[in-house]
C-alpha positions in Angstrom: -1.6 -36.4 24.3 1.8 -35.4 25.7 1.7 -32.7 28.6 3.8 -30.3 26.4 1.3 -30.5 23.7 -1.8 -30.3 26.1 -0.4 -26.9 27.0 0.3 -25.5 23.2 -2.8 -25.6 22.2 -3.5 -24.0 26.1 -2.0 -21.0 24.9 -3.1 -21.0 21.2 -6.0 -21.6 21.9 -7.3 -17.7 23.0 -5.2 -16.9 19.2 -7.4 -18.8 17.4 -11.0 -18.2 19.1 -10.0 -14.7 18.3 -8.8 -14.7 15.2 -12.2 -17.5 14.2 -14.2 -14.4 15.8 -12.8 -11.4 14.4 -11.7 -12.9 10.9 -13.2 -15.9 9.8 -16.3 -15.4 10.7 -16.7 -11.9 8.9 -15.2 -13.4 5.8 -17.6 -16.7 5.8 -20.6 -13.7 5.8 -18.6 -11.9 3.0 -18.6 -14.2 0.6 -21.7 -16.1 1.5 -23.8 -12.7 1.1 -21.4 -11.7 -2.2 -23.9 -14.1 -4.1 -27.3 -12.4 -2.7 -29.1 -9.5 -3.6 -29.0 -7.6 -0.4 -29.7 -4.0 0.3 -31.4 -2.4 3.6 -34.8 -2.4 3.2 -35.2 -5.3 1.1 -35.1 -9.0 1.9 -32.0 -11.1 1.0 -32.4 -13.4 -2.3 -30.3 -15.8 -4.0 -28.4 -14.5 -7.3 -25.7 -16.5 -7.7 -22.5 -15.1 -10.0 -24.7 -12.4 -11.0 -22.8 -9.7 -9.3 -19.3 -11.1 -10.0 -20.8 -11.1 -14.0 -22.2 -7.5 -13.6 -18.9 -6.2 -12.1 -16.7 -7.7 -15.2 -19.1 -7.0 -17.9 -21.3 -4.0 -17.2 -19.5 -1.8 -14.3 -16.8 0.4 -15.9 -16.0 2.0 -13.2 -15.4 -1.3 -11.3 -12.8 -2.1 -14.0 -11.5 1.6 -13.6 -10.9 1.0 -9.7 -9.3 -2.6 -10.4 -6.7 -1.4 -13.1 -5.6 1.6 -11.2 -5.2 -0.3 -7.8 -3.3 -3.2 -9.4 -1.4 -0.6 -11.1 -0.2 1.4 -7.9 0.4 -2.0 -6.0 3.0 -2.4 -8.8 4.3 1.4 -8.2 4.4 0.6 -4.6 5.7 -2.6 -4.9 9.0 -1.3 -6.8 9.7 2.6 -6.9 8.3 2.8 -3.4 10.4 0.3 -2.4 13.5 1.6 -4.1 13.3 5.0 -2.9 13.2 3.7 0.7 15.6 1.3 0.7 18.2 4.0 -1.6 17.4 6.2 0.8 18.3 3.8 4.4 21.7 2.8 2.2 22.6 6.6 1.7 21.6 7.3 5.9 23.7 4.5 6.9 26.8 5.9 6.7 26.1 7.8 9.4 27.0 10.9 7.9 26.4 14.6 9.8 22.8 14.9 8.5 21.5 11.3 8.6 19.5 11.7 12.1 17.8 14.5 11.2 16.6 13.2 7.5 15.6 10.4 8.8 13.5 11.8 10.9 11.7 14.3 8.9 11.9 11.6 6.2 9.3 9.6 8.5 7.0 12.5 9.9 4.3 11.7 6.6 4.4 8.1 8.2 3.3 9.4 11.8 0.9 11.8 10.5 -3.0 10.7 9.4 -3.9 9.7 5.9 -6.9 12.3 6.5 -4.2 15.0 7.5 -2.1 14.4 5.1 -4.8 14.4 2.8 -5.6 18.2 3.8 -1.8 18.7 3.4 -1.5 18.0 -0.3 -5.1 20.0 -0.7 -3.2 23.2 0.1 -0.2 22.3 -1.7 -1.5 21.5 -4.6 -3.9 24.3 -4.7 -5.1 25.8 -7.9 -5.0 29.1 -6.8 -2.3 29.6 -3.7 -0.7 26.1 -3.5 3.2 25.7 -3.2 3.6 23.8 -6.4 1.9 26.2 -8.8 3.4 29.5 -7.0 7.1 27.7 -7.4 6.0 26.7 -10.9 5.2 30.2 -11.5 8.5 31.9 -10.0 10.8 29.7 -12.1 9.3 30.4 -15.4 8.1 33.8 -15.0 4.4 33.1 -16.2 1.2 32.9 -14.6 0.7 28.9 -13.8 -2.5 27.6 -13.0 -3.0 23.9 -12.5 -6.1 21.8 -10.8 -3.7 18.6 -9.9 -6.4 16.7 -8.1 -9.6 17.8 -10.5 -8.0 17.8 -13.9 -8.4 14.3 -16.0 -4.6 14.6 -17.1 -3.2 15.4 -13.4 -5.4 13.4 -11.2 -3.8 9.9 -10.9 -0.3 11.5 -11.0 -1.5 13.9 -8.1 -2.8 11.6 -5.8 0.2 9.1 -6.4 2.2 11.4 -5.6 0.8 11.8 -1.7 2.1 8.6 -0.9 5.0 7.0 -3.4 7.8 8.9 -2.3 7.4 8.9 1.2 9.1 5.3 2.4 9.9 6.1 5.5 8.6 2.6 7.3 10.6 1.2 4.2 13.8 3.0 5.2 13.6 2.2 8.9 13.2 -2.0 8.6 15.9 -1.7 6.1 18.3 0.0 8.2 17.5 -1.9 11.2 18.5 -4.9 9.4 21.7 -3.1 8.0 22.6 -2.7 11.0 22.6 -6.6 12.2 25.6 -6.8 9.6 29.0 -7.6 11.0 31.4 -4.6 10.8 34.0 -8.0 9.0 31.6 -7.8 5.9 32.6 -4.4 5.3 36.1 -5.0 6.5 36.7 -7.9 4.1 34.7 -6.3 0.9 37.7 -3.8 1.6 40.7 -5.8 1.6 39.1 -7.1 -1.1 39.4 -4.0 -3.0 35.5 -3.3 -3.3 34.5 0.4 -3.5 31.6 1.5 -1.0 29.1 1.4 -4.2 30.3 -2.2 -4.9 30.0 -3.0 -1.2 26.1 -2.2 -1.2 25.4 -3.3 -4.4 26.6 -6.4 -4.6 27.2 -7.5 -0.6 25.1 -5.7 1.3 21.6 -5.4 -1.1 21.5 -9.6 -1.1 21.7 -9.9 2.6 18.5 -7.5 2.6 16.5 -9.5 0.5 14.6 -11.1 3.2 13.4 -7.7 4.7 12.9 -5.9 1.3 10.7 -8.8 0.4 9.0 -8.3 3.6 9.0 -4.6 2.7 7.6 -5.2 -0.6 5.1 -7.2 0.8 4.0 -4.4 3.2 4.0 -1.6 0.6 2.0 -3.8 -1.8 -1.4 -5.1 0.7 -1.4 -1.2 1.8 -2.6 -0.1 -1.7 -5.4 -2.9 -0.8 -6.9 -0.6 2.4 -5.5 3.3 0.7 -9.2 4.8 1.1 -9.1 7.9 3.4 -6.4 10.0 1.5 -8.5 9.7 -2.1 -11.5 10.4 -0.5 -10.1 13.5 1.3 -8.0 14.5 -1.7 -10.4 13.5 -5.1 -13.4 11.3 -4.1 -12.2 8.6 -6.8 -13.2 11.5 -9.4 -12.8 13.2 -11.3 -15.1 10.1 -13.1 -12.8 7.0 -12.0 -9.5 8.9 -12.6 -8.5 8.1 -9.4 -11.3 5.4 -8.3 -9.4 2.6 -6.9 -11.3 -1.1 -5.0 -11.5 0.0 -1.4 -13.3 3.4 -3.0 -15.5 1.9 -4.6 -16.4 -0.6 -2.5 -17.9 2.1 0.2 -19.3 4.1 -2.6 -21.2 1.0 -3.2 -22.2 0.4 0.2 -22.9 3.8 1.1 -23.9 5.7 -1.5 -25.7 2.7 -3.9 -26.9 1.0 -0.7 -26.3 -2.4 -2.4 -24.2 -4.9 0.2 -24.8 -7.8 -2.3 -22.8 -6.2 -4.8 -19.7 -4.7 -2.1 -19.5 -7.8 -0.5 -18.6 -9.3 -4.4 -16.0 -6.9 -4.5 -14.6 -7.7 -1.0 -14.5 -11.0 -2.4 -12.7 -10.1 -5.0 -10.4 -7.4 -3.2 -9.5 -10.3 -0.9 -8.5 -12.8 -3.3 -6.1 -10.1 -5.4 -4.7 -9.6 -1.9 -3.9 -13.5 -1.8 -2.3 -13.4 -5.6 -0.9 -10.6 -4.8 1.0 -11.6 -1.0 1.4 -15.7 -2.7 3.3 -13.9 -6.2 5.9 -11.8 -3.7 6.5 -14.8 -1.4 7.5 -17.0 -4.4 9.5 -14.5 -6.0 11.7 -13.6 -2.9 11.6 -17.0 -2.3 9.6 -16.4 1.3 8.9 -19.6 2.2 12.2 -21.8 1.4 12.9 -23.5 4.2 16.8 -22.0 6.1 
């Protein structure tokens, strides 16, 4: 073994005893104990795929939770995405009000999923929120609307707390906007190019990498959202709004079953894989430069 190589893994070595520690070894337990019948109080038995059968088969709300989260990965894998990257095109012109957007177009990023969670409560209050109140003044009749409790407004309510608000999207995408050579702009220009036809079809390709990685980011958050529907709906109301990561705690810690989360976590962590392997391949991630 050469010297230089003695002293790689020298240094990767605290990475991977660490990340061995933290992560593998947690996810070994998970999806050993996924395939047990384990709750406190009671001792641990074999059960094979009976709680990955049960889940697919018998729990309806399990099927609830997985349909709506794949469906808001998808939301936040393209309108979320679109907004924010629409939104760092129009700020980098550097017009008179892009500083300040920008920033108040971030603050829902620096503030707490719990807070902003309490946010949306108010505003979307039945009786005194800002959205019924300016529903009211525009049409002149009394507008009463439960966003989060109602069965037709639920889903649309609590997607609406985090869709439009890209802010981390706008920021990567700007950052890299701004590694592009002042002569790309220059040269879309002589070659008679509008500004529209200068984003569109010069400067939205050289972003691919970082919307890809954008996409990538916007997509595995929808596999951790859990502290903004529990503040905002619980799931409810039934599994309107019930998404994997809900459901897996309710499992845990309401149904005291860990046999039957931990089947869940299996299965939370393997859509995470389809999900982060299917965005790679289509923004062509791992080619090779």
């Amino acid at each position: 073994m050469t010297k230089n190589k003695k002293w790689i893994i020298l240094f990767l070595l605290p990475g991977i005893l660490l990340f061995s520690f933290v992560f593998l070894g947690p996810i070994a337990v998970l999806f050993g104990t996924s395939v047990t019948d384990w709750s406190i109080g009671k001792d641990i038995s074999f059960v094979g795929l009976k709680n990955f059968t049960y889940l697919f088969t018998e729990d309806k709300t399990f099927m609830d939770g997985l349909k709506n989260t794949i469906v808001w990965i998808f939301l936040q894998a393209t309108f979320h995405v679109l907004i924010g990257t629409t939104v760092a095109i129009v700020l980098a012109k550097k017009k008179w009000y892009s500083s300040a957007i920008r920033t108040i177009y971030f603050i829902p990023n620096v503030i707490s999923s719990a807070a902003l969670g309490m946010l949306f409560l108010c505003v979307m209050n039945p009786q005194y929120g800002l959205v019924n109140s300016l529903i009211t003044k525009i049409t002149g009749e009394g507008f009463i609307q439960n966003w989060f409790m109602d069965p037709k407004s639920a889903f649309f309510a609590v997607t609406m707390t985090w869709l439009p608000y890209a802010g981390l999207v706008t920021v990567l995408v700007m950052a890299e906007m701004s590694s592009v050579s002042e002569d790309v702009y220059e040269a879309a220009k002589i070659d008679g190019a509008s500004s529209f036809q200068t984003d569109i079809y010069v400067i939205l390709p050289l972003m691919k990498n970082i919307i890809g990685t954008s996409v990538v980011l916007a997509s595995t958050s929808m596999l951790q959202k859990l502290d903004i529907i529990m503040m905002t709906t619980n799931g409810g109301p039934g599994s309107r709004t019930m998404n994997m990561p809900m459901y897996l705690y309710k499992t845990v810690f309401t149904s005291n079953d860990y046999g039957l989360a931990n089947a869940q976590g299996v299965l939370l962590v393997i859509l995470g894989m389809i999900v982060l392997k299917s965005i790679r391949k289509m923004f062509n991630m791992d080619a090779k430069e």
